[in-house]
N, C-alpha and C positions, 0 to 999 in steps of 0.2 A: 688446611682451613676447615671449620665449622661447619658439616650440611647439612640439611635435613632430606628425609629417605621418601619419597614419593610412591606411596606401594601401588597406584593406580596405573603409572609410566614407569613402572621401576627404573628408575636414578634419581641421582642425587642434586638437590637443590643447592643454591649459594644462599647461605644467611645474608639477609641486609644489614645485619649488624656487622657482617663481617667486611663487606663493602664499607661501611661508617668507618670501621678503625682505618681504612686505607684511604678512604678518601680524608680523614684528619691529619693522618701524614702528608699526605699531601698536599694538604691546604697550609700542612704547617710547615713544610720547607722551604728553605730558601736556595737548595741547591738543584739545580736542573738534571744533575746526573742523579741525583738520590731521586727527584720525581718520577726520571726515567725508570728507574729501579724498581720503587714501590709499583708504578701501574705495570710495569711489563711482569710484574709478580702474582696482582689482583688479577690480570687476562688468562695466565697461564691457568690459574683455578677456576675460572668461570664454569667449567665445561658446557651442558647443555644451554647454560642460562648467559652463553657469552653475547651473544646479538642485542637480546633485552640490556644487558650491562652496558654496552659500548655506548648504545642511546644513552643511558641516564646519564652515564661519565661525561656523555658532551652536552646534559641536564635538555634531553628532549626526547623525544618518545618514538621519531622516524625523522626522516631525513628534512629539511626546511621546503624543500618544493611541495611534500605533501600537504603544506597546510597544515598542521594538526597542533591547534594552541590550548592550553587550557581554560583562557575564558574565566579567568580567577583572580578579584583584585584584592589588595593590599586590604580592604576595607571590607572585606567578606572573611580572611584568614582570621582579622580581629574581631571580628560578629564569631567566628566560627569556636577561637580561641575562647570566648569571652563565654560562652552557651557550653564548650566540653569542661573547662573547669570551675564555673561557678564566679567568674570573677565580674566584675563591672568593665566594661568596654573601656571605659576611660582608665580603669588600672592596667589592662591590656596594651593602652594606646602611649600612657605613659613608661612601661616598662619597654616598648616599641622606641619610643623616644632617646631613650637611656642605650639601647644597646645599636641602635640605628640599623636591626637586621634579625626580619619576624622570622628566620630561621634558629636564631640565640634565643631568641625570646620563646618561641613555641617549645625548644626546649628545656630552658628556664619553667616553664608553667608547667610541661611534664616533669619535670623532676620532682615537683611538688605535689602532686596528683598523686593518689593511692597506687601501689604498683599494677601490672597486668594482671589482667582478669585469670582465675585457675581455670589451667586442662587448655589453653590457647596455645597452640606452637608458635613462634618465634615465623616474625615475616623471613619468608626467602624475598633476593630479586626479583623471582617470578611472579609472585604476586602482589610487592607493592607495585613492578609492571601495570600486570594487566589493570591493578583499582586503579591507577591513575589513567591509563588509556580507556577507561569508564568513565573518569572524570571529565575528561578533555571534551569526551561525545557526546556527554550528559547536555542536553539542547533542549528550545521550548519551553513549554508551562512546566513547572515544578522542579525545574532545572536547578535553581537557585540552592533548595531543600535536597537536590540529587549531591550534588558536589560536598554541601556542607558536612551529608552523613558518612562520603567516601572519605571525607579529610578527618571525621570526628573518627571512624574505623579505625584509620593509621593511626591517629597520635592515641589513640587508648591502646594497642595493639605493639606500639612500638618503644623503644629506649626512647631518653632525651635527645641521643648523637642522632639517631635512627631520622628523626622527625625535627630535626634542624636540616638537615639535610633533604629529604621528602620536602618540605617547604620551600626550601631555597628552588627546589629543581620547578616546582610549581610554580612560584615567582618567577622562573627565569634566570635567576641567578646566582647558580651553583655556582661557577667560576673555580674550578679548582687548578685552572693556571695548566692546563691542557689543552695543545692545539691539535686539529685536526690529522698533521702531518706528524706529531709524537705519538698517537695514538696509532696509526699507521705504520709507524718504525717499529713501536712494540707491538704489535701486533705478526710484523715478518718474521720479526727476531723468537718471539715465540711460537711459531708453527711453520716457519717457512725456510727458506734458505736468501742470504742478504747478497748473492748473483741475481734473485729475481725483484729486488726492491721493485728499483725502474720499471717493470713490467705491473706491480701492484701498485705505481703511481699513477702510470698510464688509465690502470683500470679506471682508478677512483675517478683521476680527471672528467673520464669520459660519462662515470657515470656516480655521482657522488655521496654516494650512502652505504654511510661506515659499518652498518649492520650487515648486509649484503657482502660485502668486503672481507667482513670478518666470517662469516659465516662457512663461504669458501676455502680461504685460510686453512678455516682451522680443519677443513676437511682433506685439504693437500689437493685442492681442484686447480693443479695449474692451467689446463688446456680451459674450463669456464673462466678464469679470470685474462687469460690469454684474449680469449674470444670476445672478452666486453671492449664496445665500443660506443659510438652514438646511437643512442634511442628518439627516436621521437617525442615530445613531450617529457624526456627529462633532461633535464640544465647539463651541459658541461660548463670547465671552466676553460677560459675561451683562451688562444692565443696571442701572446706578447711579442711586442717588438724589443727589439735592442735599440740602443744611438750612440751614433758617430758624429763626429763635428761637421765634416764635409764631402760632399760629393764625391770627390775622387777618392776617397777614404772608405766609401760607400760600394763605389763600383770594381773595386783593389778586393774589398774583402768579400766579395759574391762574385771573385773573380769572370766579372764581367759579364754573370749570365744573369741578368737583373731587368725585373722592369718595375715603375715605378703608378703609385696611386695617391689620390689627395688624402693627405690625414684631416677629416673632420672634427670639429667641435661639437658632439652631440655627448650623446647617450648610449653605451656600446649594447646592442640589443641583439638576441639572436631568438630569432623567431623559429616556431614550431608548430607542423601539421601531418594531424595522424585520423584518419578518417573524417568525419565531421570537426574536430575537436583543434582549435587554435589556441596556441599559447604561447606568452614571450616573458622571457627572463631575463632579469640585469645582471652584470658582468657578479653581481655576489649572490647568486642563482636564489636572488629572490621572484617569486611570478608574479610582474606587474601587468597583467593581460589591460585589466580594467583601467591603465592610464593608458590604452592607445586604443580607444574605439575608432578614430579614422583611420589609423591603418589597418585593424583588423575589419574592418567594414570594407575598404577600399581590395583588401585581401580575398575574400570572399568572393566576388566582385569581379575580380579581375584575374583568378589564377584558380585550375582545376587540379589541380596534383592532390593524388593520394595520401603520399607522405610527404615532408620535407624537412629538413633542418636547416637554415641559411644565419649568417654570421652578419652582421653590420653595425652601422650608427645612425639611431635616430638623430636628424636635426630639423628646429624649428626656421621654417621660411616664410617668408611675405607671400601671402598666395597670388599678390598682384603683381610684383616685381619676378618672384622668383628670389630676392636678394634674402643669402642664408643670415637666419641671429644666432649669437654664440649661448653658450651650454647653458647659461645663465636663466633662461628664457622657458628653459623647458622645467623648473622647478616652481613656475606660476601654473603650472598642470596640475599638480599634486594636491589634491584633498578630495569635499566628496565627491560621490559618482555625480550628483548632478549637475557640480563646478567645473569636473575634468569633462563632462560632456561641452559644457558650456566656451569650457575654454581651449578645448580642441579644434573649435570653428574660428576663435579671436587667434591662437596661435598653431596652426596645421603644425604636423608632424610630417618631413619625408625621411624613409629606410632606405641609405647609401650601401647597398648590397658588394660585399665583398669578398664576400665565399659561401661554398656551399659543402656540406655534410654528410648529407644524404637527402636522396631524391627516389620516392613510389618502390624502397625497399633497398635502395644500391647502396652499399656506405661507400662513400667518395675521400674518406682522409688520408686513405695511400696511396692516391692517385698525383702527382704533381699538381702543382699551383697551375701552369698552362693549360692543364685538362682541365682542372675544378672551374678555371673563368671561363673557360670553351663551354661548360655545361651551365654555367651561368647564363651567359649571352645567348645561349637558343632555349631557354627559358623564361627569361624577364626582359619586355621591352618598357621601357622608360614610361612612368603615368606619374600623375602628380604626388603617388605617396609612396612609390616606391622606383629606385634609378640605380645603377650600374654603377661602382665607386670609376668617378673620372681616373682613366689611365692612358700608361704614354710607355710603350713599348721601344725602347733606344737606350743605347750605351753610349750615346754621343753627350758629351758632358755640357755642351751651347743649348744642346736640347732642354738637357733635362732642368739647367739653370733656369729657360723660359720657364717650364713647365714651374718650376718651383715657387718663381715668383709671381703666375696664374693663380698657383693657389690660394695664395695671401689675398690679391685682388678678388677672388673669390668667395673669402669670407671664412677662408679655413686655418688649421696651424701650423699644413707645411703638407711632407709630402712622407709616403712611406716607400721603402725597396722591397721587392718582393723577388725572391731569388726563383731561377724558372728553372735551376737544372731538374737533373731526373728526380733528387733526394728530398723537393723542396713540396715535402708530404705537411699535413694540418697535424702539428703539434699539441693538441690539450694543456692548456693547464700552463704552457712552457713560454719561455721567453728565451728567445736565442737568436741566433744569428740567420737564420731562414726570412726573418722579418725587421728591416732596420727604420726606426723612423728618423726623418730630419725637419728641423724645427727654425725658426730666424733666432730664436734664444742661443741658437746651438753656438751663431756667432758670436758671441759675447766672452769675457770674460769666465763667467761659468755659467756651462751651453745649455743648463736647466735647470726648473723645479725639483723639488723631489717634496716624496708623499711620505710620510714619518707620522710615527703613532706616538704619543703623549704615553710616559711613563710616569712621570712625576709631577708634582705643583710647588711651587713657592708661596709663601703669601705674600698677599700684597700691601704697601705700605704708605701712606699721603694720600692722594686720589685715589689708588685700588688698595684701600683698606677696605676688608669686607670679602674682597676679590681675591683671586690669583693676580701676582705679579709677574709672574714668569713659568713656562712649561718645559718641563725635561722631557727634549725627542729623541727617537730612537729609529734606526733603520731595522730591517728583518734578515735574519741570517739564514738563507736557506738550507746551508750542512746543520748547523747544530739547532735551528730552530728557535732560536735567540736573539731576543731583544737589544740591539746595540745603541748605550748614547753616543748621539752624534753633534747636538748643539742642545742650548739652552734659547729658548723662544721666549721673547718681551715685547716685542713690537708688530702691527698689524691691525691689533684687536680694536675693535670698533668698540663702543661703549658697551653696545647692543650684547654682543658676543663674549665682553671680559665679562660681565656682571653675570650672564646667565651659564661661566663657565662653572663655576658650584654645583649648580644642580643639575648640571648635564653628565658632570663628572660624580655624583655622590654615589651609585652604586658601586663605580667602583676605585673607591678610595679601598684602599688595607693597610694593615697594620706594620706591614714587615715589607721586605722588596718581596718581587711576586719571584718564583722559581723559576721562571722563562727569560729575566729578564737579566741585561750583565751593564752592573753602570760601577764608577768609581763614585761620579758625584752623588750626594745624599740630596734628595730635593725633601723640603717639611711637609710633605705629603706622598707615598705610594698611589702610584696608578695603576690598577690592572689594563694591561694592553689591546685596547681596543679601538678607542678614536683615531682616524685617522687625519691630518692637518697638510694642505699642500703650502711648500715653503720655500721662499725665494732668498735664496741667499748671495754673497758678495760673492765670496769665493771659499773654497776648501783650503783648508789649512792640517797639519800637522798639529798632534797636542798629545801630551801625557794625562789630560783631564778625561777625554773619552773612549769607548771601547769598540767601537764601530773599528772592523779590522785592526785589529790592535798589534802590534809587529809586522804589518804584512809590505808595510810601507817603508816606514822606519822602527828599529828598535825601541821599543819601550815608547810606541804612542803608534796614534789612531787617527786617522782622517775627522778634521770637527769643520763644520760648518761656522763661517763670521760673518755677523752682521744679518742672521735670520728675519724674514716678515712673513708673518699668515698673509697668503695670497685667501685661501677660504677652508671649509671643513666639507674633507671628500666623504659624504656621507653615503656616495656608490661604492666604498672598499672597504674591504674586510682588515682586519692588522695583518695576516700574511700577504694581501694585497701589497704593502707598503714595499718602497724602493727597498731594496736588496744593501746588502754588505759589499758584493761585488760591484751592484750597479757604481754604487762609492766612488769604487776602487777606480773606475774604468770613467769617471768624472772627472776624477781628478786627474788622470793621465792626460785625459784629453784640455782639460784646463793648462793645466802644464805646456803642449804643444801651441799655446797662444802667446804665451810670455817670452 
């Protein structure tokens, strides 16, 4: 590859143009192994400027808990665009219009522009990096005229591809069909050895920033990446449960060393405390500190530890009855700070505490589940905003059946197992068998929801003309990282939700299927894989139309979901969030044992 020679650092730079040609492959594939390919090829040449590159690859500048946005709208690129080449905003807004993507377009209007100025070197990674991370910080009076001249810098400075790209990543909306965990994969595969994957999964979970990650990598620091765990103050990704259909099924597969907790209807919240400094993150490690002033007040308040890290569910209760409201309840929280103040006092918040992390410096996740609730319990006594997840310690199946039906009467969605032998350590990130939950749904037919990401649209025809008629869902494949269809979605949509599905979905429509994803059916629209949809279906069925585990079942087809309905849009998950390939698999078995 192309680089430019730093004689102040001596080494050598990565051209951003050269990044451009790879990220156009890759944006122009449609095959998941050839994307795999191209980027574990771009990593391999990064050399110094690999940290800065993995940011921009995932089109951001540090990891999401820092906070660090650009502060740049649609309507400043066109003011911006409009003042570097000379053009009339409204020719700007209509050539915007036509390509529906001010990354085509900024390039479009470079191409047409006099070439680069003589005697300028060619941007490296490096330092379209740092102008942009000038950009982001550019704050206050003259703020407006700081950002205008860093983005007029670039696009005079750079090719057309160069600053189609630079744009998109400033918008937010690079999308080059790159998930967190393929970047990861190539990332081992070129500096590491693929014995220690599992080990730089672990890392990540516990601490999730991909610059970091890589930076070790590439240095061969297995003992630093060995040694990362939970931090204070920054997000893991939290622990999953599995599900079983029944109880005895329950206490068979945790061969009997099990005790069991309420599964809530809240908000999965894991709170953090590192000297003065409080802060809590949702399950897609974004920091929503500022929607929970009563528990962070009630926090302060009522609890002196140094450090801490603790795992639970926000749920909203009647502060008179005590009597819990379901999840629904805590999204009338959300907007400004003066409403989430306001409506903190109409709808309190309490944190169903159900593990801990670390405590005043100890890390706690290799210690068994009966140790981490022992250090719970002489820790936290019960106040109005933060309680102990209700448990019930018995193998006795009469027991646990009361217990489970408590829970409902309760106000919850059932009950979780929690295995207590010696191995039953806090997994990151994982979903396994250490953790099972069970649901009243589980009885049914088919024993749950599942959470699927919208890959495709239909249009729509008679009344959803204008609209979507139907969405093509996908499960997430954890080996190959692939988007699998599993049904076609038509029914649920409330008026509200089909009509505004357009412009929820318009960024990311594309031209071609996206290279992560594997579907047979052709829907008349591409979705990049992001929305996530909770969806209640009849029962799993066998089909040659979808690829969701495709042979694993039967030859030449795939577990499809019949008869799908939007239950609602889980806007706390991320698309690897989404139910698994396996979860599937292990759905329909158990659907099967009811027939």
């Amino acid at each position: 590859m192309t680089k430019s020679y730093n004689i102040l650092y001596d080494y050598y730079l990565m051209l951003f143009s050269e990044a451009s040609k790879k990220f156009m492959e890759m944006e122009s594939t449609t095959k998941r192994l050839e994307l795999t390919s191209i980027l574990g090829s771009l990593l391999e040449n990064a050399g110094d400027d690999l940290k800065e590159l993995v940011y921009l690859i995932q089109g951001k500048l540090a990891p999401d808990y820092e906070g660090i946005e650009f502060g740049v709208s649609g309507k400043l690129i066109v003011k911006s665009l409009a003042a570097i080449s000379g053009m009339d905003e409204e020719e700007v807004n209509k050539l915007f219009y036509k390509n529906g993507d001010l990354g085509i377009t900024a390039s479009e209007i470079r191409e047409k522009m006099e070439q680069k100025p003589l005697f300028r070197e060619d941007l490296t990674v490096h330092y379209v990096y740092t102008r942009l991370m000038e950009l982001a910080k550019s704050a206050g009076h003259g703020s407006v005229k700081g950002k205008t001249d860093i983005y007029a810098d670039l696009m005079v400075n750079s090719y057309p591809e160069d600053i189609k790209y630079i744009t998109r990543i400033i918008m937010g909306k690079l999308r080059l069909g790159v998930a967190d965990s393929t970047i990861l994969d190539s990332l081992v595969h070129a500096f590491f050895s693929k014995d220690n994957a599992d080990m730089v999964e672990t890392a990540y979970n516990f601490h999730p920033d991909i610059g970091l990650i890589a930076t070790l990598l590439q240095k061969g620091d297995i003992k630093a990446i060995s040694n990362i765990g939970p931090e204070p103050l920054i997000p893991f990704k939290v622990m999953l449960a599995e599900r079983l259909r029944s109880i005895d099924d329950i206490r068979e597969k945790m061969n009997h060393h099990v005790s069991f907790e309420y599964k809530y209807d809240g908000l999965r919240t894991e709170l953090h405390k590192k000297g003065d400094k409080i802060k809590i993150f949702s399950r897609g490690l974004e920091e929503t500190t500022e929607n929970f002033p009563d528990i962070i007040e009630n926090f302060k308040k009522s609890y002196s530890f140094e450090s801490i890290i603790i795992d639970g569910e926000s749920v909203p209760f009647n502060p008179d009855t005590g009597e819990l409201f379901p999840f629904q309840m805590v999204s009338k929280r959300r907007g400004r700070k003066y409403q989430i103040t306001e409506k903190s006092t109409e709808i309190p918040l309490v944190m169903f505490i159900f593990d801990i992390l670390e405590l005043n410096g100890r890390i706690l996740v290799n210690l068994p589940y009966e140790e981490r609730r022992k250090i719970l319990e002489e820790n936290f006594v019960d106040n109005e905003h933060f309680r102990l997840a209700t448990r019930l310690s018995s193998d006795d199946s009469e027991e646990i059946n009361k217990f489970f039906e408590q829970s409902i009467e309760d106000g919850c969605e059932g009950i979780v197992a929690k295995d207590t032998s010696d191995e039953s350590v806090y997994r990151a990130g994982a979903r396994g068998w250490l953790w099972i939950k069970f649901k009243r749904d589980y009885q049914k037919e088919l024993a749950d929801s599942m959470d699927l990401v919208i890959i495709g649209a239909f249009n729509g025809r008679g009344r959803r003309a204008g609209a979507y008629g139907a969405l093509l869902m996908a499960s997430y494949n954890e080996e190959t990282h692939a988007f699998e269809s599993v049904t076609k979605l038509g029914t649920g949509f409330s008026d509200e939700v089909l009509f505004s599905l357009p412009k929820m979905l318009s960024d990311l429509v594309r031209d071609h299927k996206p290279a992560m994803v594997e579907s047979k059916m052709v829907p008349d629209i591409w979705i990049y894989p992001q929305i996530v949809m909770e969806i209640q279906g009849a029962e799993i069925t066998v089909s040659p139309i979808h690829t969701c585990a495709f042979g694993k079942i039967e030859k030449d087809s795939g577990p499809a979901l019949r008869f799908p309905r939007l239950i609602k849009i889980r806007d706390d998950k991320n698309a690897e969030d989404a139910t698994t390939t396996n979860e599937i698999i292990e759905l329909y078995k158990m659907q099967k044992k009811t027939k």
